[in-house]
C-alpha positions as CSV (number, residue, x, y, z in Angstrom):
1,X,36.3,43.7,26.4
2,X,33.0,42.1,25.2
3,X,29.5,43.0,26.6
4,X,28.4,39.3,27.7
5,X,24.8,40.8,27.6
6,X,25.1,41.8,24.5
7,X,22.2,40.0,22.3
8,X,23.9,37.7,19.4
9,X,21.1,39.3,16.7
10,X,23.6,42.7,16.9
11,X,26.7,40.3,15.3
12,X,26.5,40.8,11.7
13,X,28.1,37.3,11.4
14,X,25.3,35.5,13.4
15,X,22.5,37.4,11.3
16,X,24.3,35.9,8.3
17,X,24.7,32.9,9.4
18,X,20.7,32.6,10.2
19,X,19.6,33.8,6.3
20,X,22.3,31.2,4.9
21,X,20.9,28.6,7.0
22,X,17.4,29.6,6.0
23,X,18.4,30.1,2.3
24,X,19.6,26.2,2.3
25,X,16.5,24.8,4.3
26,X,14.4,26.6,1.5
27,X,16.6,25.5,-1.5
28,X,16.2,22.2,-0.1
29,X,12.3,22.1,0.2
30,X,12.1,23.7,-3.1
31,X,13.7,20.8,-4.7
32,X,12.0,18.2,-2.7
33,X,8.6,19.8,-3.8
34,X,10.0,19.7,-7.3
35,X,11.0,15.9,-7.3
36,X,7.5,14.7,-5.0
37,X,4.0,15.7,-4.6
38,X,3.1,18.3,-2.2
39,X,1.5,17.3,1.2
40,X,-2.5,18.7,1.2
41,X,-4.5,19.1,4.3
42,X,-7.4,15.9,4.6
43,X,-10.8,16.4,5.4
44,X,-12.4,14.4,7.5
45,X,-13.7,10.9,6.6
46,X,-16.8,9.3,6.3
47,X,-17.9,7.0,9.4
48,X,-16.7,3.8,9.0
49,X,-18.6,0.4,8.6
50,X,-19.2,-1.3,11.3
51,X,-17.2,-4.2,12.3
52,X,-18.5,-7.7,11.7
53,X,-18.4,-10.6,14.7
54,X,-15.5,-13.3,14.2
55,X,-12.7,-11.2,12.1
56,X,-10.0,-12.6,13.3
57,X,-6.0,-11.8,12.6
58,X,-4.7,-14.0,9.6
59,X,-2.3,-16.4,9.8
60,X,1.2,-17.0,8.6
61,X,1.3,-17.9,4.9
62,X,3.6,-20.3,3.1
63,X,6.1,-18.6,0.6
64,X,4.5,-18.1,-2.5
65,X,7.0,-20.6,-4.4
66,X,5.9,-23.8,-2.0
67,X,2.3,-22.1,-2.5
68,X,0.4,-24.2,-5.4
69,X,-3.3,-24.6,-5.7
70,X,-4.8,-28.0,-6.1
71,X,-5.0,-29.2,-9.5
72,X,-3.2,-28.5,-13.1
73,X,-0.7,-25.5,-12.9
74,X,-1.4,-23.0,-14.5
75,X,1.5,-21.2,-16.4
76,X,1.7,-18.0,-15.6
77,X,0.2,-15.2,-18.3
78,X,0.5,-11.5,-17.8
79,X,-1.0,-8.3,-19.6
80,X,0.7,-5.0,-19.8
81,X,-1.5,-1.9,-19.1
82,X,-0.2,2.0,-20.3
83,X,-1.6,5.5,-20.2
84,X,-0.3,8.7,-19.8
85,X,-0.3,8.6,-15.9
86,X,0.6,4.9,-15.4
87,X,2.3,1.7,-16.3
88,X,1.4,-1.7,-14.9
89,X,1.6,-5.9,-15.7
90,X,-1.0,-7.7,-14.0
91,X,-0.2,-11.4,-14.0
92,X,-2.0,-14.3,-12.9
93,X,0.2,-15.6,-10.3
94,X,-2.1,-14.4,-7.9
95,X,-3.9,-12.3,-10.2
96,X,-1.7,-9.3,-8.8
97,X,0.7,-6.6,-10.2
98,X,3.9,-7.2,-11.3
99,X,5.0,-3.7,-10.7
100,X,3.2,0.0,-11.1
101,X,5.1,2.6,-12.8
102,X,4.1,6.5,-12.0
103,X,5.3,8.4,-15.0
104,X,4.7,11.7,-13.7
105,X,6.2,11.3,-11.0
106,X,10.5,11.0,-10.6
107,X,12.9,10.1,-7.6
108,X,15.8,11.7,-6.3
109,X,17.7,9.3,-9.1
110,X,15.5,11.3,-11.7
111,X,14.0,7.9,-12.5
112,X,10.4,7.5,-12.6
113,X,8.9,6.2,-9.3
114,X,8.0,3.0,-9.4
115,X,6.2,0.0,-6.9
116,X,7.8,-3.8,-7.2
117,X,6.4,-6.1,-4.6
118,X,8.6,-9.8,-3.5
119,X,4.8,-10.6,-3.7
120,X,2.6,-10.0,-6.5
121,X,1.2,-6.3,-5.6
122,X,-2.6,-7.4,-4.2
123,X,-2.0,-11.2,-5.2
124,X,-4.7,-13.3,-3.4
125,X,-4.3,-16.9,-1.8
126,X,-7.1,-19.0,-0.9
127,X,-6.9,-21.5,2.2
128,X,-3.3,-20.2,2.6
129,X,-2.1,-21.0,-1.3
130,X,-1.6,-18.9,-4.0
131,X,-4.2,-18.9,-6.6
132,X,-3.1,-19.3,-9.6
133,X,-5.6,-18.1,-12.1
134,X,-6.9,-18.6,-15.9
135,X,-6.4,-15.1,-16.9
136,X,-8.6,-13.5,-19.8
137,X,-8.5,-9.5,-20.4
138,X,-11.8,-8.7,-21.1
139,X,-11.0,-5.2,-22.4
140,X,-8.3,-2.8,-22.2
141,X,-9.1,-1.7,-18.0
142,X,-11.2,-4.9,-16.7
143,X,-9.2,-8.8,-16.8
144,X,-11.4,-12.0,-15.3
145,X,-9.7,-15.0,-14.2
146,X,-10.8,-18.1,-12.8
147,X,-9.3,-20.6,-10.4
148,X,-9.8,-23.7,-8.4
149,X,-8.4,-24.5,-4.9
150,X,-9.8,-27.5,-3.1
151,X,-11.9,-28.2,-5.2
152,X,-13.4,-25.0,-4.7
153,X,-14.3,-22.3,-7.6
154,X,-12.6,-18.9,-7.6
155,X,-13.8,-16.3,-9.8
156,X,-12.3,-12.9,-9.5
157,X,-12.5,-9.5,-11.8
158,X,-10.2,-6.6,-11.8
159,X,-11.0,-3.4,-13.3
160,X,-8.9,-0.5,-13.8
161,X,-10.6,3.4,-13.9
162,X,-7.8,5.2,-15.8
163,X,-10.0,8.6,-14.5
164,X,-9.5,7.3,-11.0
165,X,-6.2,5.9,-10.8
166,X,-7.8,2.8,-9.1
167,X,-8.4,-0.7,-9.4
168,X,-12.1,-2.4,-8.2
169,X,-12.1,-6.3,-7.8
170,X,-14.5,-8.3,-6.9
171,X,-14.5,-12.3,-5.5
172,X,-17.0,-14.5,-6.2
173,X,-16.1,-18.2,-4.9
174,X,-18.1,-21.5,-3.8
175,X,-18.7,-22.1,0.0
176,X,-16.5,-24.3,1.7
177,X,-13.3,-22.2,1.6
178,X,-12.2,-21.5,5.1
179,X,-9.6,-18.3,3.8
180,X,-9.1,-15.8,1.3
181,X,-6.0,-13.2,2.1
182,X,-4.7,-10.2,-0.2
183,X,-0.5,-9.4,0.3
184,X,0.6,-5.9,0.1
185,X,4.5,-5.4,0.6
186,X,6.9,-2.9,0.2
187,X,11.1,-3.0,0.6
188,X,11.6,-1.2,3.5
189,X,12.6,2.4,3.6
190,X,15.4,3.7,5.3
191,X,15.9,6.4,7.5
192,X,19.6,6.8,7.4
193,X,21.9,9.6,7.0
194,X,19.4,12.5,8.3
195,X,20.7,15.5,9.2
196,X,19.6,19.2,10.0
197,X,21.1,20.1,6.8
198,X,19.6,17.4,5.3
199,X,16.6,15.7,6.5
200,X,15.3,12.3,6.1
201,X,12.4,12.3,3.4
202,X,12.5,8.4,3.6
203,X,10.0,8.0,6.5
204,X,7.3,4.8,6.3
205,X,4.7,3.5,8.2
206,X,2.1,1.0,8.1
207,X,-1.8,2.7,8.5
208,X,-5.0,1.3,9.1
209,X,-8.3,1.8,9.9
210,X,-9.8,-0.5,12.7
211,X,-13.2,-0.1,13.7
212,X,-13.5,4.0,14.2
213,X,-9.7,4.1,15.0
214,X,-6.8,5.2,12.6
215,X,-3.8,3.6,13.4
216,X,-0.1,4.4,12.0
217,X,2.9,2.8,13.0
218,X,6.2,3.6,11.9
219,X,8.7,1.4,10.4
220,X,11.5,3.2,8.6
221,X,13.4,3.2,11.9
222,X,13.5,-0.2,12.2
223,X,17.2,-1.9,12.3
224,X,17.9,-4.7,10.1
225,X,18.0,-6.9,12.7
226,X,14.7,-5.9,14.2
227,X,11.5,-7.7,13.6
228,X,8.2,-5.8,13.9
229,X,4.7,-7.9,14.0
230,X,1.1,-6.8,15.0
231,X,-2.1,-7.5,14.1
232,X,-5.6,-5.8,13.8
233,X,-9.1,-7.4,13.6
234,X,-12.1,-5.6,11.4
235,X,-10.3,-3.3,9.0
236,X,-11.2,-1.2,6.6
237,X,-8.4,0.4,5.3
238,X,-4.6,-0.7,5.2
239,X,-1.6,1.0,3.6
240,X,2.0,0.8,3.0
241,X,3.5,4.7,2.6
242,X,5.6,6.9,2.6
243,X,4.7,10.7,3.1
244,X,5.0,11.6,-0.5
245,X,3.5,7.7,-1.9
246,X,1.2,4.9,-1.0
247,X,0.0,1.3,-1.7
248,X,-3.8,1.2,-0.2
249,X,-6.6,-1.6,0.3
250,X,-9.9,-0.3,0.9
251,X,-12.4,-3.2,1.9
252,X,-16.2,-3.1,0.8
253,X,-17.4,-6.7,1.6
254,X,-20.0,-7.6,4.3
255,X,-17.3,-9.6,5.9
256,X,-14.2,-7.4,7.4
257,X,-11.2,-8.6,7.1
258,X,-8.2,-9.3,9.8
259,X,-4.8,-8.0,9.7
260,X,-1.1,-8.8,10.0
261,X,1.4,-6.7,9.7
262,X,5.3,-7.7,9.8
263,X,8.5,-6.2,9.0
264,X,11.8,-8.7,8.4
265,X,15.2,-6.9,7.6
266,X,14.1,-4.9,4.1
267,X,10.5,-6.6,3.9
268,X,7.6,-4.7,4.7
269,X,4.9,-6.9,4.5
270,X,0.6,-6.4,4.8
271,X,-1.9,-9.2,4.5
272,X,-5.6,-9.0,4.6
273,X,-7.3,-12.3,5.8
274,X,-11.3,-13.1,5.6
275,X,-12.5,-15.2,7.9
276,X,-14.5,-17.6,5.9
277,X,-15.5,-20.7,8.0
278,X,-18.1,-19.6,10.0
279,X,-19.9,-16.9,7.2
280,X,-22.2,-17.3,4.7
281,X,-20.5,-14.2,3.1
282,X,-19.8,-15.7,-1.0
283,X,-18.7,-12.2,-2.4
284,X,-15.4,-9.8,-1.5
285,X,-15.2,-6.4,-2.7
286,X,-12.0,-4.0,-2.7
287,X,-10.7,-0.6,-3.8
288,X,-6.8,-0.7,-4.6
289,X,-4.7,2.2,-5.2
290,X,-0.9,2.9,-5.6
291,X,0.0,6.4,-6.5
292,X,0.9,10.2,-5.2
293,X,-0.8,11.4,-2.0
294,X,-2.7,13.7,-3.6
295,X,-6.2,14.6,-1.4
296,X,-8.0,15.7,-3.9
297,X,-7.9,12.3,-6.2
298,X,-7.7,10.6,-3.0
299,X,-11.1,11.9,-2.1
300,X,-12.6,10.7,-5.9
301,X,-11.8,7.2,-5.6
302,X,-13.1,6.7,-1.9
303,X,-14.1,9.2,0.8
304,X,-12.0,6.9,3.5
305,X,-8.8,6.9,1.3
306,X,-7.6,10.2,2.7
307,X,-7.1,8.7,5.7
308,X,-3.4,7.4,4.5
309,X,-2.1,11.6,4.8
């Protein structure tokens, strides 16, 4: 007869079972580490800039196809950009990217990871329609394009530091405009088929950085058939990411920007709207980055950008 008090770590087949289990956790992580960048503690960030009266929220934007500026059309022309780290097109639809390409980096496919927005990766619109710019590379890491929207001048210039892993652009446009908003979206991940055995490493979640606050709000978890909106006013920092990846606006203007977030079925979707009818504000500013959650570049390119760990 057994000893019901007897403690289970005496069974030989329960202290097996425990250094199996273990041995497959491990195995697991090991490969996990392998295939994605490790996670690295963040130091703290810098205090952020203080918020500027009348941001407001953006508002809904057309669809990009029905979105034309006023005036000629301007067919679209894109560059190709490729280093040793990255691969990118940056078109001028938008003046965004058509895609980003990290080739150190590999999936659980063994393919290299790589971003593809619906939208243009940072495209802009102006007055809620996509600019559609005269693009000119002016050398092999900064393009210029030009634009016109109401009858309104648009100039904007994108430069890439290949030390950095980061993209600066600056807006200069006439007065009169009452919007300019950037789009950032993702295909939403999915959280499916998790298990003790088998964890989900799939997880994704919107961040931002309103006024002194750092906000993150899960999205992976979301049904199909659920919709998720919210919005933010006076942000300085907004991401799309997953723990191991990120896609990451970093506003330096005088004017802060609005935000709206929304998720729809596999469309995960950012945009960053300035305020323009009431400011005399005729320059934006932005960091962009899409790569690896790694602090210590992180912490190079922008002492806030840490934030997205």
């Amino acid at each position: 007869m057994n000893n019901q008090n007897e403690s289970p770590f005496s069974n030989p087949k329960f202290l097996i079972a425990i250094v199996v289990t273990f041995l497959a956790l491990w195995g697991w992580q090991y490969y996990m580490d392998k295939a994605y960048p490790p996670k690295i503690a963040v130091q703290s960030p810098t205090t952020a800039k203080p918020a500027v009266v009348g941001a407001t929220a953006p508002p809904a934007l057309p669809q990009a196809a029905t979105a034309a500026p006023a005036g000629a059309a301007v067919e679209e022309r894109s560059f190709l950009y490729s280093d040793e780290n990255v691969e990118w097109a940056l078109s001028s639809d938008g003046m965004g990217l058509k895609n980003l390409i990290l080739k150190k980096y590999k999936n659980r496919k063994h393919k290299q990871v790589e971003f593809v927005a619906n939208d243009k990766i940072f495209s802009l619109y102006a007055n809620n329609q996509k600019v559609n710019f005269a693009l000119t590379k002016i050398s092999e890491t900064e393009f210029r394009g030009q634009a016109t929207v109401d009858g309104k001048k648009i100039n904007r210039t994108l430069v890439y530091n290949k030390e950095k892993t980061s993209f600066e652009s600056t807006l200069d446009f006439d007065s009169g405009l009452q919007n300019l908003t950037l789009s950032l979206d993702e295909k939403k991940a999915s959280s499916s088929g998790a298990s003790f055995f088998m964890p989900t490493f799939e997880r994704q979640d919107f961040l931002y950085r309103e006024g002194d606050k750092v906000i993150a709000a899960p999205i992976s978890g979301l049904k199909d058939e659920e919709n998720f909106d919210k919005h933010a006013n006076a942000v300085t920092l907004a991401s799309i990411g997953t723990q191991y990846f990120t896609a990451a606006i970093i506003d330096k203007s005088d004017l802060l920007p609005g935000l709206s977030m929304n998720v729809q079925q596999q469309h995960a979707k950012m945009l960053l709207s300035y305020d323009l009818a009431n400011s005399q504000v005729r320059q934006l500013k932005q960091i962009y980055f899409v790569g690896a959650k790694n602090t210590d570049v992180l912490k190079q390119i922008d002492p806030l950008l840490p934030e997205v760990m």
